[in-house]
C-alpha positions in Angstrom: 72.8 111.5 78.1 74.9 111.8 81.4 75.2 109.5 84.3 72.8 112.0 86.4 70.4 113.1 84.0 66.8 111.4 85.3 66.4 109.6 82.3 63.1 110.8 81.9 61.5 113.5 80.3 59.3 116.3 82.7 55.5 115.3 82.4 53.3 117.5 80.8 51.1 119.5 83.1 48.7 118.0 85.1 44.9 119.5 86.0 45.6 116.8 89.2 44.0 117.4 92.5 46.9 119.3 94.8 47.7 117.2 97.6 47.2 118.9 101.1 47.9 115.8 103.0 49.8 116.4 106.4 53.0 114.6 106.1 52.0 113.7 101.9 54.3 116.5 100.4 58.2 117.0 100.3 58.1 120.1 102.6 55.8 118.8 105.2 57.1 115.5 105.9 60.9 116.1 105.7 60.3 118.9 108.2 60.2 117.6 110.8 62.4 115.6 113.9 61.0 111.9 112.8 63.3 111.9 109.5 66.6 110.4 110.0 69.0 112.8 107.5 72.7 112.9 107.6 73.1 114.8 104.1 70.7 117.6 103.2 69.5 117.8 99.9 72.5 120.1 99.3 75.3 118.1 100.4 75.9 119.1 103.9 76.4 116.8 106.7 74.0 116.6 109.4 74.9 115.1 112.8 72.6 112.1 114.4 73.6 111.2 118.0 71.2 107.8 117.6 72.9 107.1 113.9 76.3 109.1 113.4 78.0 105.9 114.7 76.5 103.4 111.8 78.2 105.0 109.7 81.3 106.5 111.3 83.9 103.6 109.9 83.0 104.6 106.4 86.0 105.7 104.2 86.3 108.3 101.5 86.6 105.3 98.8 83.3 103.9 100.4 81.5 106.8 99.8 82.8 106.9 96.1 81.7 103.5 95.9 77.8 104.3 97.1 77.9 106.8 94.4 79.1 104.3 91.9 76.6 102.2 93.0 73.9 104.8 92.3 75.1 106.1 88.7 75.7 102.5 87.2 72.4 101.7 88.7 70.8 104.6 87.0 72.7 104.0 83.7 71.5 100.3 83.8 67.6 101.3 84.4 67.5 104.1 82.4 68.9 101.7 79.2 66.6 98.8 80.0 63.7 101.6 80.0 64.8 102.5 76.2 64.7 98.8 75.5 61.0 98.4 76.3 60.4 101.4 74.7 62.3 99.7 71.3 60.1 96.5 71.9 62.7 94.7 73.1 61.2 94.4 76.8 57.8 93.7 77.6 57.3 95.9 80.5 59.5 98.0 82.8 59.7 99.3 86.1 61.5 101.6 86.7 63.7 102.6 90.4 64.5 106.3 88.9 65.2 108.4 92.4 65.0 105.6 94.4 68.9 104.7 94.1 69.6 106.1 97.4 67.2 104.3 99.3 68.0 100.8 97.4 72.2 101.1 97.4 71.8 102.4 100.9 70.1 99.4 102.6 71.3 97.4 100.1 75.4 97.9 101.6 74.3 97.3 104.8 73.8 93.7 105.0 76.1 90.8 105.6 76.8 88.4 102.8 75.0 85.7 104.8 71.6 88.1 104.9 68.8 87.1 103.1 67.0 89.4 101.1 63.2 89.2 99.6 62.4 92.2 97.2 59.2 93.2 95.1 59.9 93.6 91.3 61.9 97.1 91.1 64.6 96.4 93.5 67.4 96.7 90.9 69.9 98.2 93.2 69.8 96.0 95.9 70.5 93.5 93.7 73.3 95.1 92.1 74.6 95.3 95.7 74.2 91.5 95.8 76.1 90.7 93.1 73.3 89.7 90.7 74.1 90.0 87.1 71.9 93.1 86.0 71.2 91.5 82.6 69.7 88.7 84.5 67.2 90.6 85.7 66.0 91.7 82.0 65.3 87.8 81.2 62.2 88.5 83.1 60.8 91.0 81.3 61.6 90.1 78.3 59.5 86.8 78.8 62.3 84.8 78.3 62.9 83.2 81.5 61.3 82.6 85.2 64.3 85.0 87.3 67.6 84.6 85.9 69.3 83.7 88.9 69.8 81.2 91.9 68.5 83.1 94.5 70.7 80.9 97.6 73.9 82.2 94.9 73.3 85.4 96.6 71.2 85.3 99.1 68.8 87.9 97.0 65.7 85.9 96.4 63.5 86.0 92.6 61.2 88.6 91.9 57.9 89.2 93.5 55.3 90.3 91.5 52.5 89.6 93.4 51.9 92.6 96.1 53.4 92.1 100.0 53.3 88.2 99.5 57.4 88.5 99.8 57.0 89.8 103.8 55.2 86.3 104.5 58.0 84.6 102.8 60.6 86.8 104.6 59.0 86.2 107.7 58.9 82.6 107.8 62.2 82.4 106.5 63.4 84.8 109.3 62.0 82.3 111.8 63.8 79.4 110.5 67.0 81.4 110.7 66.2 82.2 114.4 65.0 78.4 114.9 69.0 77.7 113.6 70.7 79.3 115.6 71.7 82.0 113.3 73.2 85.3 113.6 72.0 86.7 110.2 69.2 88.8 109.6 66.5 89.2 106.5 65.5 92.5 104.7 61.9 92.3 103.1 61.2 95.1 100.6 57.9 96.3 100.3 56.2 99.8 98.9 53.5 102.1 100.3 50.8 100.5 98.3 51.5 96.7 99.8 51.3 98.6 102.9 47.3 98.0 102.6 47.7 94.1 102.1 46.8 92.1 104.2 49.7 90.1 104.2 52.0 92.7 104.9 50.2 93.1 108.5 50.1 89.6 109.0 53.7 89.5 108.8 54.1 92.2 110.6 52.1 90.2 113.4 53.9 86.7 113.0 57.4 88.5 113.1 56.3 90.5 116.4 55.1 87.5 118.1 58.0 85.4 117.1 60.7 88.1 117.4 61.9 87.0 113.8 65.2 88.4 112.9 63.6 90.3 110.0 63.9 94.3 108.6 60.9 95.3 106.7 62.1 98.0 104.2 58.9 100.5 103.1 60.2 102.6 100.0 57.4 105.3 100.4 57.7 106.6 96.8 54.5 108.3 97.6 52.7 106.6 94.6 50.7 103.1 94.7 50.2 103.3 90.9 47.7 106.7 90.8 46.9 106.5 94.0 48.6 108.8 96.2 50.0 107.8 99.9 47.1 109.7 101.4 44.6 107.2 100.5 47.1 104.2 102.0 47.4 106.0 105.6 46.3 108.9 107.8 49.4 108.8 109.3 53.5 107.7 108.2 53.8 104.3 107.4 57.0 104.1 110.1 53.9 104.9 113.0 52.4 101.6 112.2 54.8 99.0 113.5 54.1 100.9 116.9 51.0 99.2 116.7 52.3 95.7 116.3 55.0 95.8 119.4 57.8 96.1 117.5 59.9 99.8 116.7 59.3 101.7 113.4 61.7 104.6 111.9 61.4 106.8 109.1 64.7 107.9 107.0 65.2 110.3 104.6 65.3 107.8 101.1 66.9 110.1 99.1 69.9 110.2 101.2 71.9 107.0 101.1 74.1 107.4 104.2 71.4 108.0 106.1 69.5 104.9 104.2 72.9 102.6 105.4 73.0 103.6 109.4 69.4 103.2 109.7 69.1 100.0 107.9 72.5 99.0 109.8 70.9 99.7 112.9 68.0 97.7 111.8 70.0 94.7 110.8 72.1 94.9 114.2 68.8 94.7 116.5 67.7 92.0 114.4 71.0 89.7 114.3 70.9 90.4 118.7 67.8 88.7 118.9 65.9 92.3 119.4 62.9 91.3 116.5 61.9 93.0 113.5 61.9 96.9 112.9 60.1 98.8 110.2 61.9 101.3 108.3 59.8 103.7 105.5 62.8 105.2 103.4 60.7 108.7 102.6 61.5 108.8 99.0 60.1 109.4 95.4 59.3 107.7 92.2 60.6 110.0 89.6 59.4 107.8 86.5 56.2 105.9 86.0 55.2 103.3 88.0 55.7 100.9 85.4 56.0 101.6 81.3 52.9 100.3 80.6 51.9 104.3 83.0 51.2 107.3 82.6 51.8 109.6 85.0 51.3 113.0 83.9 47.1 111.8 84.3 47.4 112.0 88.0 50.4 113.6 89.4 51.4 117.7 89.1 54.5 119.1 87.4 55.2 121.1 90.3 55.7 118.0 92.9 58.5 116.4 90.7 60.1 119.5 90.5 60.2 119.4 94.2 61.6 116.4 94.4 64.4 116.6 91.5 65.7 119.1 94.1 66.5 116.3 96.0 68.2 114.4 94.1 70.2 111.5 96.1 73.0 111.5 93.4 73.7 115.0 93.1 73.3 115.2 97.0 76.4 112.6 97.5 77.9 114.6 94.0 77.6 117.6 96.4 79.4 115.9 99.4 82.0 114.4 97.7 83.3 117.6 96.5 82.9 119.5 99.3 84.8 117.2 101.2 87.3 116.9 98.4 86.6 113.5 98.1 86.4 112.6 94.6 88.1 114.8 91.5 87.2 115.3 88.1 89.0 112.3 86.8 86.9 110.1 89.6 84.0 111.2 87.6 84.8 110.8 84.6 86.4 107.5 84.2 82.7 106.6 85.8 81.1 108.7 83.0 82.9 106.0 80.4 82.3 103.1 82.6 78.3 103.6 82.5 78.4 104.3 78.7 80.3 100.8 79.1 77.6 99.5 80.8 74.5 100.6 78.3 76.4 99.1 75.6 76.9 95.7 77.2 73.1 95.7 78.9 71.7 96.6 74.9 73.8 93.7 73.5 73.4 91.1 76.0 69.3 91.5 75.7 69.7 92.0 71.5 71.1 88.4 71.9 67.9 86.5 74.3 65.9 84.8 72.3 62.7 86.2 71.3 60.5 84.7 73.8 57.6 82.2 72.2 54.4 83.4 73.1 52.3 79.9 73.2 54.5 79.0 75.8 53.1 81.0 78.9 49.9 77.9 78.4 52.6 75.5 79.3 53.6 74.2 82.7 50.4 75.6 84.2 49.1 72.6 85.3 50.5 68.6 85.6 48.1 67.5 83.6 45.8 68.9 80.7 43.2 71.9 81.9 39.9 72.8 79.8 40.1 76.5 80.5 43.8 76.4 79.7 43.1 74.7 76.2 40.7 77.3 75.5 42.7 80.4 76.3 45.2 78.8 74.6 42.9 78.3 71.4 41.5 81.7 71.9 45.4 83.5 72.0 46.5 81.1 69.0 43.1 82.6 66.8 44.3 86.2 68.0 47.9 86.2 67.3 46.9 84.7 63.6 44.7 87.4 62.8 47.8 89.3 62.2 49.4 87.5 59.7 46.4 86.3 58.3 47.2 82.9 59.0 45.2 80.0 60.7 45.2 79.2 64.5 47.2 76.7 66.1 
């Protein structure tokens, strides 16, 4: 497997419903002037008079590194997908062709930012500095998060939908209330667009000119259901609404991703309030492992979008700028095989997580319902052994 493949294997075809949606499909929406792009899909640099300056101090090595940043961050989802597949994770989900979007914003903040992210954020915290194989702890039942989330100002997991924008927000305040000068970034998809406690912290944030940058990856996909049924118009449009600005940038392009989440970030830090950003992107692979695509999406629109791939777009730019050589790439080839190997053995070695255990801690004290859940799993799990509950 290389470093670029998707990692994935194409979906069979789909009888699906084709979406007609204006501003729903790859053509439509990244046609017009409202997408921030600085590389097109084939490599080429595109010139931004509002963004060219974000990103005008960044050096050929730079670049190499946002690429480095993208492959090792495939590499590492693509292997921990294999390990649910092996049993070896309970679930999976996955960031495949989001890496653009993720490394992008994720190099744009300041060591003392404060990031809140959702449950697939796996690049941004590879740009924090978070161990990847602590993430996998998670989903292999084995711990709570892996990390300390003030280590690296990149905050646990959040699996429940949009409740992280709340806890961004009101963290946001305190930083203003402090005096501060750094800034938060709350991740959120187009699906948590529709909870209500995304738009309540879009309201609090307004009316309190928190410090905060609300990162939408649109991946076009809330599970099955298609962006269409979250908005009837783009997600960026919304924050209009709330009195605060909104931007959308193409997500598959990761210089682009880093001056508009820059921007973002320096508004926020010069006491200017919140800004939304939707990074127009795609989820390549399911939403989770526990998915199945192919039952509600076509053929045809991943095709599209594998066209648009953000690592062969940078690929692209770094050789037509003469930027990176063969050698570049391949001592990256044998440092992501590096990395597989040391993600497989470090989960082979977690302990295999007890499953009684996710009764205890749920309450101080003793709980009726808990007890009989408890009783109930106990009888289940024994039925396949044949031996007697606990």
């Amino acid at each position: 497997m290389t470093v670029e493949s998707t990692a994935a294997r194409k979906p069979r075809r789909s009888a699906g419903t084709k979406r007609t949606s204006a501003g729903s499909t790859p053509d439509t929406a990244g046609a017009g002037p409202e997408l921030v792009q600085l590389l097109t899909p084939e490599g080429k640099r595109v010139k931004n008079a509002d963004y060219d300056k974000y990103v005008a101090d960044v050096t050929p090595d730079e670049l190499r590194g946002l690429y480095r940043d993208m492959v090792l961050t495939r590499r590492f989802d693509a292997e921990a997908t294999s390990l649910q597949r092996q049993g070896e994770l309970g679930l999976w989900a996955s960031l495949l062709g989001q890496e653009a979007a993720q490394i992008g914003s994720g190099r744009a903040l300041r060591d003392d930012d404060y990031v809140f992210p959702t449950y697939r954020e796996h690049g941004v915290a590879w740009c924090r500095g978070v161990d990847p194989t602590n993430l996998l702890g998670m989903f292999r039942g084995v711990n709570n998060g892996g990390w300390d989330p003030n280590s690296n100002n990149f905050h646990l997991y959040t699996i429940v939908l949009g409740s992280q924008t709340l806890h961004a927000t009101g963290y946001a305040m305190g930083v203003s209330k402090d005096g501060a000068d750094s800034a938060v970034l709350a991740y959120f998809g187009d699906g948590a667009s529709s909870q209500g406690d995304v738009n309540e912290s879009f309201v609090f944030s307004a009316v309190y000119n928190a410090p905060v940058v609300f990162f939408c990856q649109n991946n076009q996909w809330a599970i099955s259901e298609p962006i269409e049924k979250q908005t009837r118009v783009p997600l960026y449009q919304r924050a209009r609404g709330f009195g605060f600005p909104g931007v959308r940038v193409d997500g598959n392009d990761v210089l682009a991703c880093l001056a508009v989440t820059r921007a973002a970030l320096e508004r926020a830090r010069h006491g200017e309030g919140p800004t939304l950003v939707e990074a127009f992107t795609y989820r390549m692979a399911a939403h989770t492992t526990s998915d199945d695509p192919t039952r509600y999406r076509r053929d045809a629109e991943r095709e599209e979008w594998e066209a648009k791939d953000p690592i062969l777009r940078l690929r692209a730019y770094l050789e037509n700028e003469g930027h990176a050589d063969a050698a570049f790439f391949e001592e990256l080839e044998t440092e992501s095989e590096a990395l597989g190997k040391h993600v497989r053995e470090v989960v082979r070695a977690m302990p295999v997580p007890e499953h009684m255990a996710i009764f205890d801690n749920v309450y101080a004290d003793g709980h009726a319902l808990v007890d009989e859940e408890r009783a109930q799993f106990a009888a289940y799990q024994a039925s396949f052994t044949g031996g007697e509950a606990e």
